[in-house]
Steps between C-alpha positions, in 0.01 A plus 500: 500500500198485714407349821194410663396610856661219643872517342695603864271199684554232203911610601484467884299148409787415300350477150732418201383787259496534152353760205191413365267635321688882537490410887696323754352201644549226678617224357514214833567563851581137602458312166314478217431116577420587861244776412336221216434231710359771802239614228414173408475368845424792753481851405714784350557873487619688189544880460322548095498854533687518182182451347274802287189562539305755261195621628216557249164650605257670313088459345710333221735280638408167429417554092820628534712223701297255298665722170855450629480165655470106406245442732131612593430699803207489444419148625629520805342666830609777745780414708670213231787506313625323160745417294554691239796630217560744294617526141628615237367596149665220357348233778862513743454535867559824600462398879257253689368613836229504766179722491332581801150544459341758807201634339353511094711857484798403739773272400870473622789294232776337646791479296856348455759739658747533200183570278321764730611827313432375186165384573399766639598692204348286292164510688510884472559475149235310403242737720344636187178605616399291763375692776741352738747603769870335482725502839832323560464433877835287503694716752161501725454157540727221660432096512529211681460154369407204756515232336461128665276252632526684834399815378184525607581379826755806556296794332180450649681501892574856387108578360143482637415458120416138384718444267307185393285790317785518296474236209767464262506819310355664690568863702378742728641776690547428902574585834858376619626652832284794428669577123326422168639231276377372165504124569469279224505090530732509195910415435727401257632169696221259409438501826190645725552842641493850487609822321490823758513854370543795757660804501878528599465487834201286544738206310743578737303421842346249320848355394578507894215291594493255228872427663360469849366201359741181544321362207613666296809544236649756325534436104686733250441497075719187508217289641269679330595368204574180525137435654308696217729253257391200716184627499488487121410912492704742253700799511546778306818505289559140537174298370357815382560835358500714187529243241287188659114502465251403782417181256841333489536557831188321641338788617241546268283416778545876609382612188133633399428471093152630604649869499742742312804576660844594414659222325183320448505495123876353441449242805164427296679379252775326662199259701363482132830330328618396792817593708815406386681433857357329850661514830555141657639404815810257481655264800868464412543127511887543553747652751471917426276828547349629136587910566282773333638542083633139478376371213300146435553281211248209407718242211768736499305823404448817713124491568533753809677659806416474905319791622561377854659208664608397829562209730143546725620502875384215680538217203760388336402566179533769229244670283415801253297631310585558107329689204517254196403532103420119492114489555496129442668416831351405827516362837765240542653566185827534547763794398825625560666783674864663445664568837842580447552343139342213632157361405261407819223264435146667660171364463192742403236500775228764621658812636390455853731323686413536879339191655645321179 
């Protein structure tokens, strides 16, 4: 099992850990509704260091990305980054992930923990000729995610950098108590703030500091998830993964028809006919949380299963999002879900559910 540079602190801070992802992380420190509502209203830390990144650099590099990935590289500027995914043959997401754009020949991929052997594998694999250079730099780099309202606030006390240079998506290297951080104003919370990647032990001064502040909170994956959920965002092996397609999926707007890529031709044809399932967001109408795998029925007939579902802290109310066969239902139709051999009403709404 592996851990990231800050395992022993996460301990002495009291962290509740747990394996993910082939490392151990941590899952709360106070709770997981604690650490929400801190995101949403003031600022917190997480250690993401879990994370891969795959460097790839070279006079070919972006024909190449562009070969392997959903989106276009090309379109976007120095110092950006974009959504991207990557497929399968048969149209299946392989993995979605982040692409940092430094220069026309520089770019570095950020990818799911659990998935960052295989995609770098994959990557390598599908080198053919491209004159390119491939690095795993996953046991060089550590992150930080800040992630709140406050964020800004508590960074920039720490930089002379303005981080209103920053725009969303945006990244640069800089200057934090003399180390050099990759700062981008990026997360996974729906929130404004920041993803920092330094070396070991730049993340762990930095770490140190970011506590100094009284601002701020420290969140574990717990948290983590329950604010991408609320933020209507997916994750891979839950909403997507091997057998779903970008299209059914809603992410189709991370997809560029204008080029070739791997996977282009089958997804092609699935936009062409159509795609055969959709991912909605339901609010449970009665008492119960819809878990991942628990199947919905609409008129008594399985039409899905809950890829995530939880009761978002701060409300009273439960959601989730489900991937259905029934293309003919929409918002405020209403379904059911079996919890415990017991149907739930839910009502089919729009799959972001914070400030709803």
């Amino acid at each position: 099992m592996k851990k990231t540079v800050l395992y022993d602190r996460h301990l002495e801070l009291g962290a509740k850990m747990v394996e993910f992802g082939g490392f151990l992380m941590p899952l709360e420190y106070s709770s997981i509704i604690k650490e929400h509502v801190a995101v949403r209203t003031a600022c917190g830390l997480f250690d993401v260091s879990h994370m891969g990144e795959i460097s790839i650099r070279g006079p070919q590099a972006a024909d190449f990305i562009n070969y392997l990935v959903t989106s276009n590289v090309k379109t976007i500027p120095p110092y950006r980054m974009i959504y991207a995914m990557l497929l399968h043959d048969n149209g299946g997401i392989l993995d979605d992930l982040m692409i940092y754009k430094f220069l026309d020949d520089e770019y570095l991929l950020v990818v799911n923990a659990a998935n960052t052997q295989r995609d770098f594998q994959w990557i390598v694999n599908h080198k053919n000729d491209y004159d390119v250079i491939i690095t795993d730099l996953s046991n060089y780099y550590s992150l930080l995610a800040l992630q709140g309202p406050l964020s800004q606030d508590v960074l920039q006390k720490l930089t002379n950098f303005d981080l209103n240079e920053l725009k969303p998506l945006d990244f640069r290297t800089i200057d934090i108590a003399n180390n050099e951080y990759i700062v981008s104003r990026s997360g996974y919370t729906g929130e404004d703030g920041f993803e920092i990647y330094g070396t070991g032990d730049g993340i762990k001064i930095l770490f140190e500091l970011l506590l100094q502040d009284e601002r701020v909170t420290l969140c574990g994956l717990g948290a983590r998830d329950t604010l991408r959920f609320e933020a209507g965002l997916p994750l891979y092996g839950n909403e997507i993964g091997d057998k779903v397609n970008p299209l059914e999926v809603g992410l189709g707007y991370a997809v560029d028809f204008s080029k070739k890529f791997i996977g282009s031709n089958s997804l092609q044809k699935i936009y062409e006919q159509g795609p055969k399932h959709k991912l909605v967001g339901l609010e449970l109408l009665d008492r119960g949380i819809a878990r991942t795998g628990y199947e919905v029925y609409k008129d008594g007939k399985l039409i899905g299963n809950i890829t995530t579902g939880y009761m978002i802290p701060g409300t009273n109310k439960s959601y989730a999002m489900a991937l259905i066969n029934d293309l003919t239902l929409k918002n405020g139709d209403i379904v059911n879900v079996r919890i415990r051999n017991k149907d739930v009403v839910a009502k089919i709404r729009n799959k972001r559910f914070k400030n709803k």
